[in-house]
C-alpha positions in Angstrom: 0.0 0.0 0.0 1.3 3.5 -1.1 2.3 5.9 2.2 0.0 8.1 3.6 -3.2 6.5 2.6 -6.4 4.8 4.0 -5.9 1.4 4.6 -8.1 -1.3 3.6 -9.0 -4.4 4.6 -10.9 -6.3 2.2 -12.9 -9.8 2.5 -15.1 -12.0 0.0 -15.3 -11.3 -3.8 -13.1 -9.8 -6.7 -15.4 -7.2 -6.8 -14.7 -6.5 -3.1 -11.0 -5.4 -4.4 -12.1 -3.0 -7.3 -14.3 -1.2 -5.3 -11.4 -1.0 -2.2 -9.6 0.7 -4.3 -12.5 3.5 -5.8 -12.8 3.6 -2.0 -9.2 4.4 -1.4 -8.8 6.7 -4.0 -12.5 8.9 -2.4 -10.8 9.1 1.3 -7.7 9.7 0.4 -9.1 12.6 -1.9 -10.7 13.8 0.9 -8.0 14.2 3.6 -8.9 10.6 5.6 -6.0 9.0 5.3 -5.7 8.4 9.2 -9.0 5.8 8.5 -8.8 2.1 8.3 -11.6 0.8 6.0 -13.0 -2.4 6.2 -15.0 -3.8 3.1 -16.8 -6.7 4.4 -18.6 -9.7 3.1 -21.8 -11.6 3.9 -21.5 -14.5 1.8 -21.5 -16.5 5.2 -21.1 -16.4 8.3 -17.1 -17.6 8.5 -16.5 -13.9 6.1 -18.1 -11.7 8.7 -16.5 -13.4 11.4 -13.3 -12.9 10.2 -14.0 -8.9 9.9 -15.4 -8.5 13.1 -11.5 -10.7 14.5 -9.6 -7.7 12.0 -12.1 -4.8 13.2 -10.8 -5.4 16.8 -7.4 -6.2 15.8 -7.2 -2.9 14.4 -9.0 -1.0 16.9 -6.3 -2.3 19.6 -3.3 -1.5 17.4 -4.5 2.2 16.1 -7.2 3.3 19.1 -7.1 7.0 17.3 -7.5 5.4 14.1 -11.9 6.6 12.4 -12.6 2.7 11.9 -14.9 2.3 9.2 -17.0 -0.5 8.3 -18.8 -0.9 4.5 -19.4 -3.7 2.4 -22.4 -6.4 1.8 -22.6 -7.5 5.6 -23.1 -3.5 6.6 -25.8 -3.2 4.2 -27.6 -6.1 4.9 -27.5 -5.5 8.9 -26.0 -1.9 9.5 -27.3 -1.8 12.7 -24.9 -4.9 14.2 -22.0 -3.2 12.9 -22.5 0.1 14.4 -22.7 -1.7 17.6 -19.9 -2.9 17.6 -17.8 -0.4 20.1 -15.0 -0.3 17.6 -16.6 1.0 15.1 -16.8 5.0 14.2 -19.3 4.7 11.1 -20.9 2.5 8.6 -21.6 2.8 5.5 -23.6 1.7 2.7 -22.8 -0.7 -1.0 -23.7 2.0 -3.1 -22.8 5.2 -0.8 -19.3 3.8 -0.3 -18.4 4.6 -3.9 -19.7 8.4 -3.8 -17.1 10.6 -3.5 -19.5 13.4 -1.3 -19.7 10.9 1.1 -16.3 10.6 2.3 -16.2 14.4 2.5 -19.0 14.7 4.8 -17.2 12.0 7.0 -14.1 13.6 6.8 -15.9 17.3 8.0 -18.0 15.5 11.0 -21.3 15.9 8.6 -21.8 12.5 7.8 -24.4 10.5 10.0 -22.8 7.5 11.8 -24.7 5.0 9.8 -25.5 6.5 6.1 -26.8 3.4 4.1 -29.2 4.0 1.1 -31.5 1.4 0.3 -30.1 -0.7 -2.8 -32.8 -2.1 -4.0 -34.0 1.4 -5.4 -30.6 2.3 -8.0 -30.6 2.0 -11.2 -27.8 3.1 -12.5 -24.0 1.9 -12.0 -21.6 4.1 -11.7 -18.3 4.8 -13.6 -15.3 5.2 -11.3 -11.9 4.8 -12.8 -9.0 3.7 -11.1 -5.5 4.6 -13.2 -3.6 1.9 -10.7 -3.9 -0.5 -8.1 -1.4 -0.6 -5.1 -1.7 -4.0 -3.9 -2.3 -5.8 -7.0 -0.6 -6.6 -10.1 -3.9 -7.2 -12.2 -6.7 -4.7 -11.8 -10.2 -5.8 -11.1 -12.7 -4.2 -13.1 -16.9 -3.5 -12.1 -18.4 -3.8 -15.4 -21.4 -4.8 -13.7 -23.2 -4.2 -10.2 -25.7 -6.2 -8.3 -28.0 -9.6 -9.6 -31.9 -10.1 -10.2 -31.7 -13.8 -9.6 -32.8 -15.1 -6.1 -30.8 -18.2 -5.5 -32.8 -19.6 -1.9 -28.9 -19.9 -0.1 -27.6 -16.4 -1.3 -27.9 -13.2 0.6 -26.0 -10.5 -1.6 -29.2 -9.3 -4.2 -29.7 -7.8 -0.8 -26.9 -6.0 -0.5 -25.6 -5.5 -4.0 -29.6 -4.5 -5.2 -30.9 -5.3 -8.6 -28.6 -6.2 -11.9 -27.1 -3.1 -13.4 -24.8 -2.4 -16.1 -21.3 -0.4 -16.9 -21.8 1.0 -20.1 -18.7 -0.1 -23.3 -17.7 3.4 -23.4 -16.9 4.0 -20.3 -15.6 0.3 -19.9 -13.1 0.9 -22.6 -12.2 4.5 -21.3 -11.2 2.6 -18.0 -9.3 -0.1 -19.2 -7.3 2.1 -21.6 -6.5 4.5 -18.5 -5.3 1.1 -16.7 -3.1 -0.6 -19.6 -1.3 3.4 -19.5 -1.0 2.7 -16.3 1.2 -0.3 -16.4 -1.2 -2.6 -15.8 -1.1 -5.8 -18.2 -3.8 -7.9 -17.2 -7.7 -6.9 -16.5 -10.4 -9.1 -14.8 -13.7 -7.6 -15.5 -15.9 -8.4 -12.2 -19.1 -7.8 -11.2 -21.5 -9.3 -9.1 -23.4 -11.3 -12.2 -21.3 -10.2 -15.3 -22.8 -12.9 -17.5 -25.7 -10.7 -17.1 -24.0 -7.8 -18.2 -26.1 -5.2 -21.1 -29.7 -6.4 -20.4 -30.6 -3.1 -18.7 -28.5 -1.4 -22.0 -29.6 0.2 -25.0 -30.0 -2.9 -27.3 -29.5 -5.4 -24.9 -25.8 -6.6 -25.5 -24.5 -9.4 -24.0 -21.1 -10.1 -22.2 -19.6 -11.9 -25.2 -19.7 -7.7 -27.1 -18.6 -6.5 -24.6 -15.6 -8.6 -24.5 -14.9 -8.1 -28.2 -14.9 -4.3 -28.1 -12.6 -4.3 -25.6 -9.7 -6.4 -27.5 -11.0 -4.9 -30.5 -10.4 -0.6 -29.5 -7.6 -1.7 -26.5 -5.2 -3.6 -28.5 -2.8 -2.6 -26.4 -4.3 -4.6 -23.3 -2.2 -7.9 -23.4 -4.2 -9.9 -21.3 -8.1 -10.0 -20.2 -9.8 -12.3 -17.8 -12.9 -13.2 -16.6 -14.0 -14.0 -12.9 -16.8 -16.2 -12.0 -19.6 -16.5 -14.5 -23.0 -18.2 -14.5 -23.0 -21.6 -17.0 -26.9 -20.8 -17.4 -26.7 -17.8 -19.7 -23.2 -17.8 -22.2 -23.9 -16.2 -25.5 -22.7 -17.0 -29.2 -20.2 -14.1 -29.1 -18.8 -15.1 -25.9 -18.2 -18.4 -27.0 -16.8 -16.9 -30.1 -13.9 -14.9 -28.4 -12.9 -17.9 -26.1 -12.1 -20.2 -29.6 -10.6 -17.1 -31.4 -8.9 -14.5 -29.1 -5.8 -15.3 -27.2 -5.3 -12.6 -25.2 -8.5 -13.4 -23.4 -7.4 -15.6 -20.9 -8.2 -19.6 -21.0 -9.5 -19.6 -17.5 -13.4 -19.8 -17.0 -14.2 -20.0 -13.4 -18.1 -21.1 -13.1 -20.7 -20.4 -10.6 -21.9 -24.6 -10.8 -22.6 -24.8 -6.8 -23.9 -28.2 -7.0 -24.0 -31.4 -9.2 -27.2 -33.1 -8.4 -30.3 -31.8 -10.0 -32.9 -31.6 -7.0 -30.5 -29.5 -5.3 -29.5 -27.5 -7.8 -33.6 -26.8 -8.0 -34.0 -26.2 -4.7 -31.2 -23.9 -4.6 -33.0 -21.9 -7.5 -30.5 -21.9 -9.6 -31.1 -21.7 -13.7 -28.6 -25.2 -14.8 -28.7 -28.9 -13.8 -25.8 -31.0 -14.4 -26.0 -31.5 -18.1 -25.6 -27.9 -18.8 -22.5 -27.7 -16.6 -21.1 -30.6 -18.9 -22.2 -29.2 -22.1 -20.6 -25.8 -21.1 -17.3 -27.3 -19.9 -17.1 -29.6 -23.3 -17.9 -26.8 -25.9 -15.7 -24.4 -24.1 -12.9 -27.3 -24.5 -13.3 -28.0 -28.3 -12.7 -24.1 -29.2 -10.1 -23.4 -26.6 -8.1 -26.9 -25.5 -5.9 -25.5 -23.6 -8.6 -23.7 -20.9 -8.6 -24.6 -17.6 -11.6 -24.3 -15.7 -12.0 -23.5 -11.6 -16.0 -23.7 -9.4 -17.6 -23.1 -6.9 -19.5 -25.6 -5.0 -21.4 -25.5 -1.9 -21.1 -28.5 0.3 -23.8 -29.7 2.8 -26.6 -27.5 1.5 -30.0 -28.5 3.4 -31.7 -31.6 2.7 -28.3 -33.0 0.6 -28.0 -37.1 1.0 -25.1 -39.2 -0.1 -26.5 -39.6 -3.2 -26.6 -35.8 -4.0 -23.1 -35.2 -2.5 -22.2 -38.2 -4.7 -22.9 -36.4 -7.9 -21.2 -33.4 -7.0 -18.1 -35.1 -6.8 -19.3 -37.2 -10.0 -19.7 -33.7 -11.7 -16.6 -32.5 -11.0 -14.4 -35.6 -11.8 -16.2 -35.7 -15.2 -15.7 -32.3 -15.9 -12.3 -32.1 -14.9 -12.8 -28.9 -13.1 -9.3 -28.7 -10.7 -10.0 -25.3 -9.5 -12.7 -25.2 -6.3 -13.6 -22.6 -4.4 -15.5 -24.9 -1.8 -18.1 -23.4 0.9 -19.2 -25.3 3.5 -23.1 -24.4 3.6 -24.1 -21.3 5.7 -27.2 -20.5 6.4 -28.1 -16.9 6.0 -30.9 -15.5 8.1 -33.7 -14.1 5.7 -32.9 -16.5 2.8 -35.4 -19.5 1.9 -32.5 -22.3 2.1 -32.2 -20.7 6.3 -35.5 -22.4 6.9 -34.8 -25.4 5.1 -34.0 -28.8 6.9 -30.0 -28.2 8.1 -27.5 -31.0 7.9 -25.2 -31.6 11.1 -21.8 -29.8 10.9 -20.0 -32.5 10.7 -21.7 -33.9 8.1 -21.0 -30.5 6.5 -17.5 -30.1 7.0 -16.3 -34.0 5.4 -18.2 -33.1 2.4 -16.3 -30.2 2.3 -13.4 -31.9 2.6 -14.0 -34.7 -0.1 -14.7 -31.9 -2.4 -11.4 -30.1 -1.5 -9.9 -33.2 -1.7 -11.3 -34.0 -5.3 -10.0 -30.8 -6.5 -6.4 -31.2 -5.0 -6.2 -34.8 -6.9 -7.5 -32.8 -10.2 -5.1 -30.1 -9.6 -2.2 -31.8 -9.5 -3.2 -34.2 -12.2 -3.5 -31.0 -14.5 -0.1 -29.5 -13.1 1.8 -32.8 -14.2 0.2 -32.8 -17.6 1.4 -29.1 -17.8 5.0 -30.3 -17.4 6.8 -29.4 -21.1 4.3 -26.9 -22.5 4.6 -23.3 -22.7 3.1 -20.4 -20.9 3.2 -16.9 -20.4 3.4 -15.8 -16.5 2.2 -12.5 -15.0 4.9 -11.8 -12.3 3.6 -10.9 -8.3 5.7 -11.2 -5.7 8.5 -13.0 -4.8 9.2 -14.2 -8.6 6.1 -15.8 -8.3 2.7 -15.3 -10.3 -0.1 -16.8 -12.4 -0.1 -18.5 -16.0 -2.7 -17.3 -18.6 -4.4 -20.4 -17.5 -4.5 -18.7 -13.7 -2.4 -21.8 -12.6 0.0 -20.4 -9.7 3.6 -20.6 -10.9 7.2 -19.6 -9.6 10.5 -19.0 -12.0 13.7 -20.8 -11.0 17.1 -19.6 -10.8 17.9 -16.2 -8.7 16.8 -13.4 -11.5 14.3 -11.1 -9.7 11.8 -10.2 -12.3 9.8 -7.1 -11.1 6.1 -7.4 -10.7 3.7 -6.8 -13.5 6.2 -8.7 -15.8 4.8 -10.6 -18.6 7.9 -13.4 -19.4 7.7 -16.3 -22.0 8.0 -19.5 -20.0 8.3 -23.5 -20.0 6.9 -25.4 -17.3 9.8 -28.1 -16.4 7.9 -29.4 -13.0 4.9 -29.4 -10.4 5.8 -28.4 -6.8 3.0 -29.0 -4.8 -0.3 -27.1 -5.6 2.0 -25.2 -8.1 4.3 -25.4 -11.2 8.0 -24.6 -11.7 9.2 -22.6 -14.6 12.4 -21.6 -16.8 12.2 -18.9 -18.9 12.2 -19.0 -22.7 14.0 -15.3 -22.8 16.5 -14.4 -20.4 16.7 -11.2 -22.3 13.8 -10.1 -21.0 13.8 -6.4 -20.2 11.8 -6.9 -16.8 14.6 -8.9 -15.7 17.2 -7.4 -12.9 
């Protein structure tokens, strides 16, 4: 983090980080720089736990320190937060992001809990951020809050209906980010898959991905995060079999491989769609890799069901989980569902993670040979286009935010080692 500025500490989603940052960039402009900022999560219960662990850390580390709380678990349930004796003010999803806001705080005009109701915007905002401090890609809204009502999730309610960054303004950001130094972008959003439908037209996420690589050919790298297997369009699936600088990475919101859960969870796929997805995906782009999340022990799960998870994910070949134990969320229909015993919960968690390590390392040994492209972070380590982590060998520091041509010559653990292809490489020290 750069000195003399806000700090943040940021739990939960990709979008989480790109809106730290608009965040850091508003208090810093308006003189708050002695405030610690804490963007929470409510995705369960475990997120805002953690929070309320680093709110009190903090508070005992810097007691003159404003303490700020914002995020999806202060919308949803302002009130707790403000409780909490550490805290100086919360604030809302949407008001966090509005400049004005931070001013009033920073002048003693701003009331300690200011949260808008988000179920009544429209419109989404365009903030640009020319850097990122802590980061050496830069996450990207393009989209803001979801009109689907999956019965385990709580964040419609904090994130408020679908909404949509306009291309212009998309492509004016990323542009400011590549002269920036930044070389890869991750376009984030709560439900980007949705992206356009509240546009002029009604474009889908595949154009906007297009116009992108097509007016920022500068950008050498674009990613997606998590999208939603239910709704892919024809241009999307275009740009993943014909563009290589969008990255071969797809990580999918599947959540579950049986299809009774998957209907009493709400959600708009069953299992054959998840395989259809995954094998179309493959035959234009064979080299992507593809990551999920899953949600283990939701209520009324059996054996059986928790069987064709794993079943799902073996066929699939998806090595890349993002596994949640289920957790119930008061005011959601899956809360009042029948619960499964913790335990219960937790070793089907664990199966999962353990499917995922064995897939993992099965695609990190057939990685061995090929060759890759690695976005440098710290400590000479990074990701491959394929977001598989990966560390260089030999003792040339590389600077983060390197791009360097690669070979992968072994697997080390959850990881893969690399050699460069071109020790020439102008990033090198």
């Amino acid at each position: 983090m750069s000195a003399n500025r806000p700090q943040i500490e940021t739990f939960g989603c990709r979008l989480n980080i790109w809106e730290s940052e608009v965040m850091r960039d508003k208090a810093h402009e308006a003189g708050l720089n002695d405030a610690i900022i804490f963007n929470t999560c409510a995705v369960t219960s475990e997120a805002e736990k953690q929070a309320r662990q680093s709110i009190r850390k903090w508070r005992r580390e810097r007691p003159d320190a404003k303490i700020i709380v914002t995020g999806c678990a202060a919308q949803i349930d302002p009130n707790t937060w403000r409780d909490l004796p550490e805290v100086d003010y919360v604030i809302g999803n949407h008001d966090k992001l509005d400049a004005d806001n931070w001013r009033n705080l920073e002048q003693g005009l701003l009331a300690p809990v200011h949260v808008s109701d988000v179920m009544e915007i429209r419109e989404t905002a365009s903030h640009f951020i020319d850097e990122f401090d802590d980061h050496t890609r830069a996450f990207l809204q393009v989209q803001q809050g979801c009109d689907h009502r999956c019965t385990f999730c709580i964040i419609p309610y904090g994130r408020g209906p679908s909404r949509s960054v306009g291309v212009g303004a998309v492509i004016e950001s990323v542009e400011k980010l590549v002269a920036s130094g930044v070389n890869e972008v991750v376009l984030t959003g709560v439900d980007i898959t949705s992206w356009g439908h509240d546009l002029p037209g009604t474009p889908r996420l595949g154009h906007l991905v297009q116009q992108i690589l097509k007016f920022v050919p500068q950008l050498p790298r674009l990613r997606l995060s998590s999208i939603d297997p239910a709704e892919p369009d024809h241009l999307l699936m275009d740009a993943i079999g014909t563009e290589p600088r969008l990255m071969p990475h797809l990580h999918l919101s599947v959540q579950h491989g049986d299809d009774v859960i998957l209907k009493r969870m709400k959600r708009r796929h069953l299992a054959r769609d998840i395989r259809r997805f995954v094998e179309e995906a493959r035959r234009r782009r064979p080299d992507v890799i593809f990551g999920a999340d899953m949600i283990a022990g939701f209520p009324t799960e059996d054996e059986s069901a928790h069987q064709q998870s794993l079943a799902l994910i073996e066929a699939c070949d998806i090595p890349l989980l993002h596994v949640f134990g289920f957790s119930p969320r008061e005011g959601t229909p899956a809360a009042r569902m029948p619960q499964l015993d913790g335990g219960i919960i937790k070793q089907r968690s664990r199966d999962l993670r353990a499917l995922g390590t064995r897939l993992l390392h099965q695609t990190l040994d057939n990685l061995v040979g090929s060759q890759d492209e690695l976005l440098f972070e710290k400590g000479n380590q990074g990701h491959l286009r394929n977001f598989i982590k990966a560390k260089i060998t030999g003792d040339v520091f590389y600077a983060s935010g390197t791009v360097l041509a690669v070979k992968v010559i072994a697997r080390d653990g959850d990881m893969v080692l690399v050699e460069p292809q071109d020790t020439d490489d102008k990033g090198a020290s």
